[in-house]
C-alpha positions in Angstrom: 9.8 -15.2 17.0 8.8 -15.6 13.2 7.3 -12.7 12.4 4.2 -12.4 10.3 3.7 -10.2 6.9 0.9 -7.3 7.3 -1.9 -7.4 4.9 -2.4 -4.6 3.0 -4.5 -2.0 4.3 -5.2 1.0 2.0 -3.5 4.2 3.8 -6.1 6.7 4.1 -8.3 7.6 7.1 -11.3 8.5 5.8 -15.6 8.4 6.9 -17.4 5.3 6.2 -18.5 5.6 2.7 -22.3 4.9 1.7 -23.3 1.0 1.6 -22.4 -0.6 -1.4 -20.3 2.0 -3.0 -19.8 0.3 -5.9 -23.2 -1.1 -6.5 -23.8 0.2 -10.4 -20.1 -1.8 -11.1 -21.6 -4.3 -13.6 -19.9 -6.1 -16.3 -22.0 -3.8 -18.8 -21.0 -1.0 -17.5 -17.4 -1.9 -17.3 -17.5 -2.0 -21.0 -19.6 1.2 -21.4 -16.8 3.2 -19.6 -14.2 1.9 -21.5 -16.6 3.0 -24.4 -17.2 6.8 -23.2 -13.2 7.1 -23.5 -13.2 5.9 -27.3 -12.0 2.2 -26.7 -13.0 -0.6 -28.1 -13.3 -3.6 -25.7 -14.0 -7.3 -26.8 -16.2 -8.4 -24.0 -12.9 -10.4 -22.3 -13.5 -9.1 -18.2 -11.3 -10.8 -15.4 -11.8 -9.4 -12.1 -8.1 -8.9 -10.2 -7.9 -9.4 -6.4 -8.7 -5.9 -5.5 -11.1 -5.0 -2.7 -10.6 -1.3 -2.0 -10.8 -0.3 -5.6 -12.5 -2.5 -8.2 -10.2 -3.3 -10.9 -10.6 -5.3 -14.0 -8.1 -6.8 -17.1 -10.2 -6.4 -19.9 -9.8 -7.5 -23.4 -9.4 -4.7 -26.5 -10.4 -5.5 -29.9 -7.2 -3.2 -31.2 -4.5 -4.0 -29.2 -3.1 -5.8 -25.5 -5.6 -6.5 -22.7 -5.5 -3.4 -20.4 -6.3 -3.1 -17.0 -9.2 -0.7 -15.4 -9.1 0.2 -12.2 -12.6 2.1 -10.6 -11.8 4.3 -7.8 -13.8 4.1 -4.6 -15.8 7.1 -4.3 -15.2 9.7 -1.3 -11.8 8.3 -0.7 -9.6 10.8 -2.9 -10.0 13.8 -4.4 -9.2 14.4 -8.3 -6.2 16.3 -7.3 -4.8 13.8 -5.1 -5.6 10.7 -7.8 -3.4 13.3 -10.5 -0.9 13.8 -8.0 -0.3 9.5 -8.0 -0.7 9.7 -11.9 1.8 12.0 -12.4 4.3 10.5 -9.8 3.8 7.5 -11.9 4.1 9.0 -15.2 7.7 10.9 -13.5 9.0 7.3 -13.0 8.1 6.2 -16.2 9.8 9.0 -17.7 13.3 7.9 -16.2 12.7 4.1 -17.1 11.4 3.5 -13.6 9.1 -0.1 -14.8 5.9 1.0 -13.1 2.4 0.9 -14.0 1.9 4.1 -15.3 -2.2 5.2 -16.9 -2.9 5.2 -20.5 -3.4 8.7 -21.0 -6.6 8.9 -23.5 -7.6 12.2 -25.3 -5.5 14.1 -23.0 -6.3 12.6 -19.8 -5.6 10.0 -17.4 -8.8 10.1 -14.5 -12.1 9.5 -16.4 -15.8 9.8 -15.0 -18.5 7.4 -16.1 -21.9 6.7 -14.4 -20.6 8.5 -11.1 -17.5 6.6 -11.0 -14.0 7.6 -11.6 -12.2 5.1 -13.5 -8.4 5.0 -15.4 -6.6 2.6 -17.2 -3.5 0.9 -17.3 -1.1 -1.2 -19.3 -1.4 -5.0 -18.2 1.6 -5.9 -16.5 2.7 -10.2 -16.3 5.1 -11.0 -13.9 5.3 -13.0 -10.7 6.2 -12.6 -7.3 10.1 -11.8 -6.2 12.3 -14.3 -4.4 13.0 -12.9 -1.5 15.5 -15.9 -0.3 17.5 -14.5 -3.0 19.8 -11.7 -2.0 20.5 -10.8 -5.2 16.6 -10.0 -6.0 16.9 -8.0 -2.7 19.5 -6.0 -3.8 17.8 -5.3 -7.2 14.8 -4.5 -5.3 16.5 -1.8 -2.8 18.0 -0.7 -5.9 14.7 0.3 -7.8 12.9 1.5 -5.1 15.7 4.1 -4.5 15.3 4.9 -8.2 11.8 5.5 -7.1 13.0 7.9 -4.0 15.0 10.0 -6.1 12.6 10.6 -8.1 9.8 11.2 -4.9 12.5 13.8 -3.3 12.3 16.2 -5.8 9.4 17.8 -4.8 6.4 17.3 -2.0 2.7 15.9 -2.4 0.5 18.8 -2.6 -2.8 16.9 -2.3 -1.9 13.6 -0.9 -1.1 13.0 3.3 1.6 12.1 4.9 2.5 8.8 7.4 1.9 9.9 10.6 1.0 9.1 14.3 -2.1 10.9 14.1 -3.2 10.0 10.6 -2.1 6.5 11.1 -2.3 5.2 14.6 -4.5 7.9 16.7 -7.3 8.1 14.2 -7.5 4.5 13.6 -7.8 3.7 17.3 -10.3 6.7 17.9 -12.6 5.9 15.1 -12.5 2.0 16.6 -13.7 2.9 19.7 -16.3 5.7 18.6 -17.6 3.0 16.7 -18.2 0.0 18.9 -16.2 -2.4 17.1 -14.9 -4.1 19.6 -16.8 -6.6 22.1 -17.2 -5.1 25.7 -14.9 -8.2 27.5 -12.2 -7.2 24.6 -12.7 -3.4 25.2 -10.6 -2.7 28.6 -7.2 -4.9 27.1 -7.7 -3.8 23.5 -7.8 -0.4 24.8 -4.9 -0.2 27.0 -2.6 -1.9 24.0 -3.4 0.4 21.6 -2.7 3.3 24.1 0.9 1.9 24.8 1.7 1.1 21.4 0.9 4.0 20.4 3.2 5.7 23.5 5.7 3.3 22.1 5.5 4.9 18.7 6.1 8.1 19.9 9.2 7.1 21.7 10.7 5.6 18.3 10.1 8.6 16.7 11.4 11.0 19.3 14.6 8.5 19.3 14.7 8.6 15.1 15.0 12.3 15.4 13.7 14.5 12.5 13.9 12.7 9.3 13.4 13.2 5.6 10.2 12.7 4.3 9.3 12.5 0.4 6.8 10.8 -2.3 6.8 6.8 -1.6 5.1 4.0 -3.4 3.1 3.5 0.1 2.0 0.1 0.1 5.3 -1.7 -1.7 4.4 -5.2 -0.1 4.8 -8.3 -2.6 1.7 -8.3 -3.7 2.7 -4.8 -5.9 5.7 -5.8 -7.0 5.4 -8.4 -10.1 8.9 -10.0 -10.8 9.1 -10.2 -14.6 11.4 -12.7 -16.6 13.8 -11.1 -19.1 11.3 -10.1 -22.3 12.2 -9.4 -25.9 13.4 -6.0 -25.0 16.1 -7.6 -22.4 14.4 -6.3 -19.4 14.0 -8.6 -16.3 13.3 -7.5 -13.1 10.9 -5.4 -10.6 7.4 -3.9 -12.0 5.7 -1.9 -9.6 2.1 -1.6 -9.4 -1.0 -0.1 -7.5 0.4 3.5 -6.4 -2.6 4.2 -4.7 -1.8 4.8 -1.2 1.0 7.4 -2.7 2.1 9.4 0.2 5.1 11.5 2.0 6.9 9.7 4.7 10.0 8.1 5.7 12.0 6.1 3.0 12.1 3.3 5.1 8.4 2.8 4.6 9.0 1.0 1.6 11.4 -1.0 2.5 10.4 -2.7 6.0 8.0 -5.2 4.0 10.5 -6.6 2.4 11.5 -8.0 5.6 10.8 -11.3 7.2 11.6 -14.2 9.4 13.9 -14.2 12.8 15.7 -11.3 13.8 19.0 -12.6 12.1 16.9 -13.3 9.0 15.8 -9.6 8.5 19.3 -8.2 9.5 20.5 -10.1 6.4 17.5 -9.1 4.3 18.2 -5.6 4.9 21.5 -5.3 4.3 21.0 -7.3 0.7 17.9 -4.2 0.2 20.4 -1.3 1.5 23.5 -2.4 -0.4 21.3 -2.4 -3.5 19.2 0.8 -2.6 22.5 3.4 -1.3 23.9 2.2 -5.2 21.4 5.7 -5.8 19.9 7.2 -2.6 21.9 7.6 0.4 19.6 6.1 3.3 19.6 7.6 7.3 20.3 4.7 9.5 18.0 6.8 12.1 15.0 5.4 10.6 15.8 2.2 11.3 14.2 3.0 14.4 10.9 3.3 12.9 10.6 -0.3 11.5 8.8 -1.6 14.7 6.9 1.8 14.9 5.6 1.8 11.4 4.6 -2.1 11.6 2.4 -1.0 14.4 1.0 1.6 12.8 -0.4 -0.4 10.1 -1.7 -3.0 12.3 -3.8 -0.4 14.0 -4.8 1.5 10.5 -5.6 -2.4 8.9 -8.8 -3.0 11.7 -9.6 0.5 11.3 -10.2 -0.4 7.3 -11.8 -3.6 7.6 -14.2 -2.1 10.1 -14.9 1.4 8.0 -15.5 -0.8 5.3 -17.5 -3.4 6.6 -20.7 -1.9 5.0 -19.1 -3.0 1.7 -20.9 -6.3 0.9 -17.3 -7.2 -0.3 -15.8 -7.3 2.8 -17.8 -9.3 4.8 -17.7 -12.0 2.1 -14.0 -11.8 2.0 -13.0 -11.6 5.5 -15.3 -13.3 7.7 -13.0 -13.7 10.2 -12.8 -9.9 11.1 -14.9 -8.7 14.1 -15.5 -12.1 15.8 -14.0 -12.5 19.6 -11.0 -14.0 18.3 -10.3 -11.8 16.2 -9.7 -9.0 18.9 -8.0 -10.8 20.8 -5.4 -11.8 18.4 -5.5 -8.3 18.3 -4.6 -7.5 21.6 -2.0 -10.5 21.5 -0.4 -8.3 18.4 0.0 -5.2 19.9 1.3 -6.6 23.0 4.2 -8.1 20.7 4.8 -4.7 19.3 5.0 -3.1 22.6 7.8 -5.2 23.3 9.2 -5.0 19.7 9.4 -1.4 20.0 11.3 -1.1 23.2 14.1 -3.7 21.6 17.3 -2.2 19.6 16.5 -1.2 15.7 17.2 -3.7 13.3 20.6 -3.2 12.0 22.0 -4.8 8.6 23.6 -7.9 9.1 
């Protein structure tokens, strides 16, 4: 079965925020933050396909476009938005290419108008060939750059990837919530509550593994595939480090991986070849591809549906919360149940 990539849902489970969180965002005072730091912007504003966040490439009279990214309020704390800057600023430090934030008089998280707000250097690139095992191996072998770096010390502020966090929570907040239509209720239940036992088992037959600082979210659409510049660089940029957390390695690796069976066992052996050139990797978490995949599923409906008082959302996904929708949902879960209970994926 050809297996579908997971949107991207943001990774923390958090209350509903207030309705239209980001109300007071107006081009105006876009500029007028940028201001209150001491830049000078030129008027040029872009909006970048961001829904969680609101982020912006904007235009500066003395020097490149930038790119400012307003954080949604009541999702992080300061301490846990410092904690992604500085894992950021880490990589940077050891020639990791990631999007790092300006730091301006001092500091890289800004407050303007009730918002929180940073900025970052504009990043061009496009997205990776992944028919190409080559770019897979280059891949594997940046991100494991990026491990080294995340295992040499823990997250104080920011969560970890978990069942509870994850999975229980989503499913619990769902169903406190009357999301899903009554005829739906009784199957969607019952799959969540055996994917989730389904989970569990992967995990129990992972065994304890090794948990340290990921990227979080290191889907395609944050990783912009640049050609080789003036500087001789060509390769991975990695952006958007917002859902920064602790958990397994092979977090950000699995959505890298598409297609048939056989298609991801050649994938994955292209990413691994290219990542174990600088981190050794546990083949016990293998056995958490199908598990984590779920996971996310369950978190994603969770997100659309905490968010849904966001006039964004129901613009951009009207699809979500109709009949069908649940029950492609239930039709999902049922495929992971039996995903789960398969062998791991092994490299080809």
């Amino acid at each position: 079965m050809t297996r579908r990539r997971t949107s991207s849902p943001p990774a923390a489970a958090e209350p509903a925020a207030a309705p239209a969180p980001f109300a007071v965002l107006t081009p105006d005072f876009v500029l007028d933050a940028i201001e209150s730091v001491g830049l000078r912007p030129d008027g040029r504003q872009l909006a970048l396909n961001s829904y969680e966040n609101r982020v912006y490439q904007v235009g500066m009279e003395d020097g490149p476009m930038s790119v400012v990214k307003f954080y949604r309020p009541g999702r992080w704390r300061d301490a846990a938005i410092l904690e992604e800057h500085a894992f950021t600023a880490e990589l940077a430090e050891r020639e990791v290419p990631v999007a790092a934030p300006l730091v301006i008089g001092g500091d890289t998280l800004h407050h303007h108008g009730g918002l929180r707000f940073a900025l970052f250097p504009r990043l061009a690139g496009r997205a990776p060939e992944l028919s190409d095992p080559a770019t897979l191996e280059r891949l594997g072998r940046y991100i494991a750059r990026i491990h080294a770096v995340g295992a040499t010390r823990p997250f104080a502020a920011r969560p970890t990837l978990d069942i509870a966090g994850f999975g229980e929570d989503s499913r619990d907040w769902l169903l406190a919530h009357d999301f899903i239509p009554p005829d739906v209720l009784p199957a969607w239940r019952s799959s969540a509550d055996q994917a989730l036992d389904g989970v569990r088992r992967a995990y129990e037959r992972a065994g304890p593994v090794r948990h340290l600082r990921l990227h979080g979210d290191c889907h395609l659409g944050n990783v912009m595939w640049q050609a080789e510049d003036r500087g001789g660089f060509a390769g991975p940029q990695f952006v958007d480090f917002d859902d920064a957390r602790m958990g397994p390695a092979v977090q950000d690796l699995w959505m890298l991986l598409s297609g048939e069976r056989h298609e991801m066992s050649r994938q994955l052996a292209d990413v691994l070849a290219g990542y174990e050139d600088f981190m050794e990797f546990s083949p016990r978490e293998l056995h958490l591809v199908e598990a984590l995949r779920t996971l996310r599923l369950l978190h994603y409906s969770a997100w659309l549906a905490r968010r849904w008082n966001d006039p964004a959302f129901p613009a951009a996904f009207p699809w979500f919360n109709t009949q069908r929708y649940w029950q492609d949902r239930v039709l999902e879960l049922r495929e992971q149940i039996a995903l789960m209970d398969e062998p791991p994926l092994w490299p080809a």
